[in-house]
N, C-alpha and C positions, 0 to 999 in steps of 0.2 A: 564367599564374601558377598558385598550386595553391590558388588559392582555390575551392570547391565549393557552388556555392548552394543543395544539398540543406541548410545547413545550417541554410538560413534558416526551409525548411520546418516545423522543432523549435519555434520559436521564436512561429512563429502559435498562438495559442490554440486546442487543439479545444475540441468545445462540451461535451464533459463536464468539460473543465478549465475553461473559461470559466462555466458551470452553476456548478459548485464555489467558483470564484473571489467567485463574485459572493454565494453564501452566507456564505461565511465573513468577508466583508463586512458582513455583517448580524447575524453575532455580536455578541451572544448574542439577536438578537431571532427567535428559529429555533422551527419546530415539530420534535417529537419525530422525526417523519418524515423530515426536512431531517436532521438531525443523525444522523440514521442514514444520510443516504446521504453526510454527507462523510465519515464514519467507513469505509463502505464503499468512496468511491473513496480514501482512504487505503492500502487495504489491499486491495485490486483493482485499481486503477487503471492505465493506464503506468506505468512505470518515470519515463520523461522528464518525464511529467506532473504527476507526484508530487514529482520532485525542483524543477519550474520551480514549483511551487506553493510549496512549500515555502523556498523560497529566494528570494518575493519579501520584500522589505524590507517593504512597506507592508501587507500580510496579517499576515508573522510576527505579530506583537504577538498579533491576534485568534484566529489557529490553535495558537498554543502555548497561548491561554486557555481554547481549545475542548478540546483533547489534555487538559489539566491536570481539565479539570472533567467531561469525558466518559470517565475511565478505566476506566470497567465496558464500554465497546462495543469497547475493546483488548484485553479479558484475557484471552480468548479464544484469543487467538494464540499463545500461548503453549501451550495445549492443544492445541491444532492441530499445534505443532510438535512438541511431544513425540510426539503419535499418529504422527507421519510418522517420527522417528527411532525408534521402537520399530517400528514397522512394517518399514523400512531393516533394524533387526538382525536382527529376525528371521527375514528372506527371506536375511540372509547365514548366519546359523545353518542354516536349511532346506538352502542351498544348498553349506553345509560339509556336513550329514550326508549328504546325499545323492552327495556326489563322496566322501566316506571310506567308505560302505559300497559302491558301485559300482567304486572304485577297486582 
């Protein structure tokens, strides 16, 4: 059949998702330090890890409480991203002038 049991593999908890899991469980009874690092594997994390987190039923509740109340450890991101798209033009800019005066 075309079933593939790699897929089962996604599905076990790693220990930084499990770590995480189990914090945000404990929301809000969290030190500053904890909350800094669901914040960070939020926004470093897997990909897979962050979506299986995120999409449990029984967390939601706590994690969308934690997101809402901890929005100064996200806003950042947004800086980050702007630096990366100005950075992006600018290497296309550099790499326009440089192909129009060599050209």
């Amino acid at each position: 059949m075309n079933y593939h049991a790699i897929y089962d593999d996604v599905l076990i908890p790693s220990p930084e998702r499990k770590r995480v899991s189990d914090l945000v469980a404990r929301y809000p009874h969290l030190s500053d330090e904890e909350a800094r690092d669901i914040a960070s594997f939020m926004r470093n994390g897997q990909h897979v890890d962050v979506f299986l987190l995120t999409n449990d039923d029984q967390l939601r509740p706590k994690l969308d409480a934690f997101m809402k109340d901890n929005k100064a450890l996200f806003r950042n991101i947004w800086a980050e991203g702007a630096a990366l798209t100005g950075g992006i033009l600018a290497l296309m800019f550099a790499l326009f002038v440089v192909l129009e005066t060599f050209a």
